[in-house]
C-alpha positions in Angstrom: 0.0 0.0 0.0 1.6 3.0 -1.1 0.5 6.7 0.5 0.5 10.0 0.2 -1.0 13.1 1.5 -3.9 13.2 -1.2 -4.4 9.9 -2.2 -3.7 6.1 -1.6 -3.0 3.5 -3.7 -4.9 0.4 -3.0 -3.2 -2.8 -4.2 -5.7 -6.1 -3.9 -4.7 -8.3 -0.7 -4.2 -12.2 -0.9 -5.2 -12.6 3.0 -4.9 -10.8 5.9 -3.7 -12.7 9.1 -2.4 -11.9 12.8 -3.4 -10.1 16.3 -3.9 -6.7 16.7 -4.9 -4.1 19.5 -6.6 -1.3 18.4 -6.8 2.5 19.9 -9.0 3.4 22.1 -12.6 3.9 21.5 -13.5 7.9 19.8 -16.7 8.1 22.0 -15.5 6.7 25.3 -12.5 8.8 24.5 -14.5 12.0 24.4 -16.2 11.5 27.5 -13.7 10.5 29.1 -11.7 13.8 28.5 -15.2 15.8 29.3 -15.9 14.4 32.9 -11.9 14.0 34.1 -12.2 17.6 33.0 -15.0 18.6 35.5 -14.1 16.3 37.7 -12.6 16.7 41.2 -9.0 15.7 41.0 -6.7 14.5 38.9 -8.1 12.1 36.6 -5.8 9.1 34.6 -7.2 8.4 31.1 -5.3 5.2 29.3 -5.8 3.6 25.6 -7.1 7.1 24.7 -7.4 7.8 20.8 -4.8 10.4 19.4 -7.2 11.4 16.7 -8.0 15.2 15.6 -11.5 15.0 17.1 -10.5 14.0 20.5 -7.7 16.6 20.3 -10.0 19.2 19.7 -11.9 18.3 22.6 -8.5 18.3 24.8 -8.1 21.6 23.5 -11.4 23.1 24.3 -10.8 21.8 28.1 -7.5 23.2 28.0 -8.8 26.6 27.0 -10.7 26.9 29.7 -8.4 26.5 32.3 -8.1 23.0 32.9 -4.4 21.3 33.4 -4.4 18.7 30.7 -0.8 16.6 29.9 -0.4 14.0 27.8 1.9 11.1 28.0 1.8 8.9 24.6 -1.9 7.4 25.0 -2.0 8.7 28.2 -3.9 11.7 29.9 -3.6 13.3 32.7 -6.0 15.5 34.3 -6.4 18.2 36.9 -9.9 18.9 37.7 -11.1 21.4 39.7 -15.2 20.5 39.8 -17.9 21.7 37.7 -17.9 24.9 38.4 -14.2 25.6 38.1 -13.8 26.6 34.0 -12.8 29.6 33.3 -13.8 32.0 30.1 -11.7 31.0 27.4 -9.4 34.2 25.7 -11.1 33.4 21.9 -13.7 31.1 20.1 -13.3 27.7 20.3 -12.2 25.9 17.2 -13.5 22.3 17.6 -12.3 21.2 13.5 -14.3 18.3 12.4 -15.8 17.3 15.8 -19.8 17.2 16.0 -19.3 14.7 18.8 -17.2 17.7 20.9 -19.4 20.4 20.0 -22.9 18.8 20.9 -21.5 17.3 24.2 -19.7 20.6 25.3 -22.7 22.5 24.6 -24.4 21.3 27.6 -21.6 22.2 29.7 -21.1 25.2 28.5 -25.2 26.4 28.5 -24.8 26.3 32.8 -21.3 28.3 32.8 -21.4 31.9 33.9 -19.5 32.9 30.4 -20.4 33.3 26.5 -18.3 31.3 24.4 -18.8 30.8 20.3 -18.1 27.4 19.1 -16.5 27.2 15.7 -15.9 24.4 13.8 -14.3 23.3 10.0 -15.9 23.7 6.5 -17.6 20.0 7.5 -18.4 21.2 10.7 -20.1 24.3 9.8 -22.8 22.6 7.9 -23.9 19.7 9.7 -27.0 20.8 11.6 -27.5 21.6 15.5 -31.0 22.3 15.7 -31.4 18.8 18.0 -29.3 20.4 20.9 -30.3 23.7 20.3 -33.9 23.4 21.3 -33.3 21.2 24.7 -30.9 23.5 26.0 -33.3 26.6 25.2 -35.9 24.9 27.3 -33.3 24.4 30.0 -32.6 28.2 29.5 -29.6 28.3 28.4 -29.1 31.1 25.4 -27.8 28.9 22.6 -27.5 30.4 19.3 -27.1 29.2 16.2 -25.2 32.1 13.8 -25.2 30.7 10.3 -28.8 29.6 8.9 -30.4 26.0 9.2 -28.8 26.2 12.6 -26.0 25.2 11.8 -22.4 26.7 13.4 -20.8 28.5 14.9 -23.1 28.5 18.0 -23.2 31.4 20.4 -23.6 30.0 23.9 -24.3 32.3 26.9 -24.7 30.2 30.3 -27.1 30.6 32.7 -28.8 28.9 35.5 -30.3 26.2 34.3 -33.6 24.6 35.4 -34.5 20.8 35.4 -36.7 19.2 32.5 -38.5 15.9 31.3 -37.4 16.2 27.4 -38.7 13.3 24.8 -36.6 13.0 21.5 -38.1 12.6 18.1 -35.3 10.9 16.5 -32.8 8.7 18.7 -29.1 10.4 19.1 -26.3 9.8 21.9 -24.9 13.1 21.4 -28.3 14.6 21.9 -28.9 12.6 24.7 -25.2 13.1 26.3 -25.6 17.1 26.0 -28.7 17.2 28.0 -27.7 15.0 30.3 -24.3 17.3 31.1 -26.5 20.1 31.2 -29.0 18.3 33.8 -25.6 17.7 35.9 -25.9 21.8 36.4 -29.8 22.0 36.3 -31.8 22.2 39.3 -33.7 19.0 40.2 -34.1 15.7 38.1 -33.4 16.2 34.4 -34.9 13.2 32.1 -34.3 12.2 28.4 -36.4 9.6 26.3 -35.8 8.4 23.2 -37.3 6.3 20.9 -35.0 4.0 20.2 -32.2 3.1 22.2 -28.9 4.8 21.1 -25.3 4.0 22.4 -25.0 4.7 26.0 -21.4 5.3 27.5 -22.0 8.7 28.8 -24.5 7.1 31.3 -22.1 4.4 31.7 -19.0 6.9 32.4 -21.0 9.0 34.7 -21.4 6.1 37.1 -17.2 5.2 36.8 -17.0 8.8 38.0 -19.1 8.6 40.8 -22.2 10.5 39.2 -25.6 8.5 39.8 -27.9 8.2 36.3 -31.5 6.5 36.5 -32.1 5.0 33.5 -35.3 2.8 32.8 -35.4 1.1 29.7 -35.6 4.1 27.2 -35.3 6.5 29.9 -32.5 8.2 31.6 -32.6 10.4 34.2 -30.0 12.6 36.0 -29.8 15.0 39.3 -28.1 18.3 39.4 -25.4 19.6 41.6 -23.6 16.0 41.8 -20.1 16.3 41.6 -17.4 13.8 39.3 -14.9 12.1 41.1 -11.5 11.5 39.5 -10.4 8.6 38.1 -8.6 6.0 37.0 -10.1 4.8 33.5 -9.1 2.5 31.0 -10.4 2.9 27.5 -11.5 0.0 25.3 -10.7 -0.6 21.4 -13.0 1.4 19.1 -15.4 -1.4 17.7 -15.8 1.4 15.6 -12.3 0.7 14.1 -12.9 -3.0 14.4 -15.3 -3.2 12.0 -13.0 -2.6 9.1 -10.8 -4.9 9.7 -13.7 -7.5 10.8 -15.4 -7.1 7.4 -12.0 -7.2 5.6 -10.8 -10.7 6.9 -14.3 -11.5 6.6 -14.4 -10.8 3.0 -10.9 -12.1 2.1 -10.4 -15.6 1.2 -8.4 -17.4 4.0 -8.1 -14.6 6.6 -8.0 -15.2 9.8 -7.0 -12.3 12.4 -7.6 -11.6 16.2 -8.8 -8.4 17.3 -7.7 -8.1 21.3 -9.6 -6.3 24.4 -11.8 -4.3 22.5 -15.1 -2.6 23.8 -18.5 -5.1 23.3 -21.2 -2.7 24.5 -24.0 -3.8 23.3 -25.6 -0.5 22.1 -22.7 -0.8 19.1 -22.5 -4.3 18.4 -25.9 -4.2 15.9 -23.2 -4.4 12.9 -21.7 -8.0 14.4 -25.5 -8.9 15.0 -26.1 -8.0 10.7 -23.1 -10.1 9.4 -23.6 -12.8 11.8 -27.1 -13.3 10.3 -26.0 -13.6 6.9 -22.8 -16.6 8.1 -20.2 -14.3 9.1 -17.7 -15.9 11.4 -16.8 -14.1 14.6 -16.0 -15.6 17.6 -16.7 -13.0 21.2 -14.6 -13.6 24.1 -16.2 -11.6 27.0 -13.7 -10.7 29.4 -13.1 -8.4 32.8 -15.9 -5.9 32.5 -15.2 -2.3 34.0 -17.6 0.0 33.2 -17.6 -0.3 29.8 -17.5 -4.4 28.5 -14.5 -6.1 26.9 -13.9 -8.8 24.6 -11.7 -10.4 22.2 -12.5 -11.3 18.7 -11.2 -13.8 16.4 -12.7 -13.6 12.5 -11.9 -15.9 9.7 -12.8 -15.3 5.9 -15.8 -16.8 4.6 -18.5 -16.7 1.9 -21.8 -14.3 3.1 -24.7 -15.2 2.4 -28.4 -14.8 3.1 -31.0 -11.9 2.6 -30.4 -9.1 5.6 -32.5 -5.9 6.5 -31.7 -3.4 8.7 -33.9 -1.0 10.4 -35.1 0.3 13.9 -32.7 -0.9 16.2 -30.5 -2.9 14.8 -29.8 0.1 12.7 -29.5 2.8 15.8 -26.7 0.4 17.1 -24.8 0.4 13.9 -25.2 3.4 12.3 -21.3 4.0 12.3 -20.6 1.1 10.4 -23.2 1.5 7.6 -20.6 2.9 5.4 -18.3 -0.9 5.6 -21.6 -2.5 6.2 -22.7 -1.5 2.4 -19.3 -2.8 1.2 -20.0 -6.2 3.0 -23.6 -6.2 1.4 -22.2 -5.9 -1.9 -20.1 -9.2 -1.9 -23.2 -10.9 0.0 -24.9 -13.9 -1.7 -27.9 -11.9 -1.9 -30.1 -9.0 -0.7 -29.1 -6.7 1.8 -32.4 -3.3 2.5 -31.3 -0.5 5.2 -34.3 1.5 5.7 -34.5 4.9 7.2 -31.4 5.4 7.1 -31.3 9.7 6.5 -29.4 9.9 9.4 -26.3 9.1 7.2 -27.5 12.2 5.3 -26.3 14.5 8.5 -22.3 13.0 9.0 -19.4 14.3 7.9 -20.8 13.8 4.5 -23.6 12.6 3.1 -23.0 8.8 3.1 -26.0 7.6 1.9 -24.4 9.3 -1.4 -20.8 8.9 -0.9 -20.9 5.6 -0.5 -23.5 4.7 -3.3 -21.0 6.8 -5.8 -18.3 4.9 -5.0 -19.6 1.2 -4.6 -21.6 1.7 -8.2 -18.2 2.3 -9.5 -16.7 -0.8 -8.2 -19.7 -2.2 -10.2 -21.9 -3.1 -7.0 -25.6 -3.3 -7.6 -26.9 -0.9 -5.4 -30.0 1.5 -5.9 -31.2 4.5 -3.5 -35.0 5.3 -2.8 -35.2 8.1 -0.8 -33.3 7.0 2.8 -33.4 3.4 1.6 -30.8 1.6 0.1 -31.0 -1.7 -1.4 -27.9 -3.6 -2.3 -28.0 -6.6 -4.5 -24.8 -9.1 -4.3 -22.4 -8.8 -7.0 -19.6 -12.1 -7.3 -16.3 -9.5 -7.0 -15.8 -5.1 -7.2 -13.8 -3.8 -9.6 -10.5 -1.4 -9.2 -11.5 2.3 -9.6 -10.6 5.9 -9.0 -12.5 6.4 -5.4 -13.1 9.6 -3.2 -13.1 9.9 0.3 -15.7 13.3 -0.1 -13.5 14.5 3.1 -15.2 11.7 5.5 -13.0 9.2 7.4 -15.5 6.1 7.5 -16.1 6.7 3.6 -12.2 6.4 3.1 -11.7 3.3 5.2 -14.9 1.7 3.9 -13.2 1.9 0.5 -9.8 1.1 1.4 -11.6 -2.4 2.4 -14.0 -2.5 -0.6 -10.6 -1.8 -2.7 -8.8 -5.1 -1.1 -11.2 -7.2 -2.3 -11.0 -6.1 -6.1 -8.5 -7.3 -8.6 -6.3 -4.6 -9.5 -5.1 -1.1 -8.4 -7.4 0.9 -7.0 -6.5 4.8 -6.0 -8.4 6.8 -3.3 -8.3 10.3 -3.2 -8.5 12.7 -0.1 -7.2 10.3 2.7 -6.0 12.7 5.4 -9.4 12.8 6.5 -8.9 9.6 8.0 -6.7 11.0 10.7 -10.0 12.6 12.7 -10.8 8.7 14.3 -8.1 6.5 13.3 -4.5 7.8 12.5 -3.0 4.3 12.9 -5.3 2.7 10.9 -2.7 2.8 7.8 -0.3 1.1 9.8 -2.4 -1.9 11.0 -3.7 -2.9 8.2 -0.4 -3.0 7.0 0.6 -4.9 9.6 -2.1 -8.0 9.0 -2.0 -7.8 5.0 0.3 -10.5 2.6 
């Protein structure tokens, strides 16, 4: 595999084998970082991704007063309790991280401060309207200061007042940002949702000490509870896993070992989908902390079987849509994703990014509104692929491009750098 800045070229691989440990999991990593931050005392964060998002989200902390030092993977951090940030000097520039700017907003709706959140070209047009409107009816002064509510976002802090607040459309950043603003409000702050979405920041708010009710779709939270430091391990992004899963899965005569990543089963809906349609993937469960941990071991194999996926199984994987599609066009048959517009509203539109692509790799795949149906082809061809600026695009690619027969070349790969800088290098690592 030969890279540059710009673009990648793909050469087909003849298997991929070995073990490999992954980085640490982007959401968990981001939560962690937020409640070591408000946190009383010094907080020890290991495994933690080096990507660009959860950078931008040291940075934001840092900012604001709060003693942040890394050591390699390592973080350590001095918190001085909830109410201890201090006004940062200038806007915040948060790059290409939704998941930093929906999450801080809560935080930032209860400080005694205005702060403008800025973020990159991608950034900027991905829409905020979901946080927005909770946090108004908390009253925080949140406002929106390009049109179709989209960033930067003017937040002025106030005190903020308790409420019982049912979501439309099910979203863990939505969820997680009223839930840190409830940790300011006064009284018992409750979020439902329809569906339920992934759910470490209730499970991180209990490894720091912070008590969260939650009752089936329901979680609830009480103000003026204060984080205690700690000591917290990060699991390996299943996130990341699912490329090379789907990869060895799709390669004839793979057979790799993916150790001590993170099983929760809010993100495991992807594993549920290929497992359906004769995927093999053997779970280990091991020591569970707050967050559960497993080892996997994944040999290639023929797919094949009719799949949809909807509702929940959907929620739980709607990260791995984009190398989901690619695994759906090698399947031995029919593969609908329904009501999928959420992928409309990422980094790109991936409903369309990946449709592009895959059709040029000569999959059979045909998109009706927010459905996608994906007919089985036997093998993708080599092409000239694009990224559209969206790191699960590029990796999804990267893996659809193995599997062909010749060259492929990608274009635009820095992107990938926002989740998964090392991702290069491991797949390196496993390919012959």
């Amino acid at each position: 595999m030969a890279e540059g800045t710009d673009k990648r070229t793909i050469q087909p691989a003849k298997r991929l084998k070995g073990e490999i440990t992954l980085p640490g999991d982007k959401s968990i990593s981001h939560r962690a970082i937020i409640l070591g931050s408000i946190a009383k005392g010094t907080t020890h964060i290991t495994n933690l991704l080096s990507g660009e998002d959860c950078q931008a989200t040291q940075n934001a902390f840092s900012a604001m007063g709060v003693g942040i030092r890394a050591d390699g993977n390592s973080l350590l951090i001095e918190g001085d309790g909830p109410t201890a940030l201090k006004s940062p000097k200038k806007n915040l520039f948060l790059g290409n991280s939704g998941t930093t700017m929906r999450l801080i907003s809560g935080i930032l709706s209860a400080q005694p401060f205005e702060t403008v959140l800025e973020g990159d070209p991608s950034l900027s047009a991905r829409p905020m309207k979901r946080i927005i409107e909770p946090l108004r009816l908390m009253g925080a002064d949140v406002t929106a200061l390009s049109e179709g509510n989209r960033p930067p976002l003017k937040i002025k802090g106030a005190h903020l007042k308790s409420i019982d607040y049912t979501m439309n459309i099910p979203s863990a950043q939505v969820k997680s940002a009223i839930l840190l603003a409830g940790l300011y409000a006064r009284g018992m702050t409750k979020v439902t949702e329809p569906l339920k979405s992934r759910d470490h920041t209730e499970r991180i708010f209990g490894q720091f000490g912070v008590k969260v009710i939650v009752d089936d779709l329901t979680a609830a939270i009480e103000g003026g509870q204060v984080p205690k430091a700690k000591e917290v391990f990060i699991p390996g992004d299943i996130s990341s896993a699912a490329f090379f899963i789907v990869a060895a899965l799709l390669i004839k005569g793979s057979h790799i070992k993916i150790k001590d990543v993170g099983c929760n089963p809010t993100r495991t809906g992807f594993i549920d989908a290929l497992k359906s349609i004769g995927a093999r993937i053997k779970i280990k469960e091991k020591r569970s902390d707050f967050e559960p941990l497993c080892d996997m071991e994944v040999e290639g194999c023929r797919l094949e079987g009719d799949l949809t996926i909807e509702g929940d199984l959907l929620v739980r994987s709607i990260d791995e849509m984009p190398i989901l599609m690619v695994a759906a066009s090698l399947n031995k048959g029919k593969t609908i994703i329904k009501g999928a517009g959420e992928l409309r509203v990422k980094e790109t539109d991936r409903i369309s990014s990946m449709a592009e692509n895959l059709k040029c790799m000569g999959a059979d795949l045909k998109v009706d509104g927010d459905d996608i149906i994906i007919k089985g082809v036997e093998s993708l061809t080599s092409a000239r692929l694009k990224s559209f600026g969206d790191h699960r695009t590029a990796m999804a690619m990267t893996i659809a491009a193995l599997t062909a027969k010749d060259e492929s070349i990608l274009f635009d790969t820095a992107c990938i750098n926002t989740s998964f800088p090392q991702f290069s290098h491991i797949l390196t690592s496993i390919s012959t």
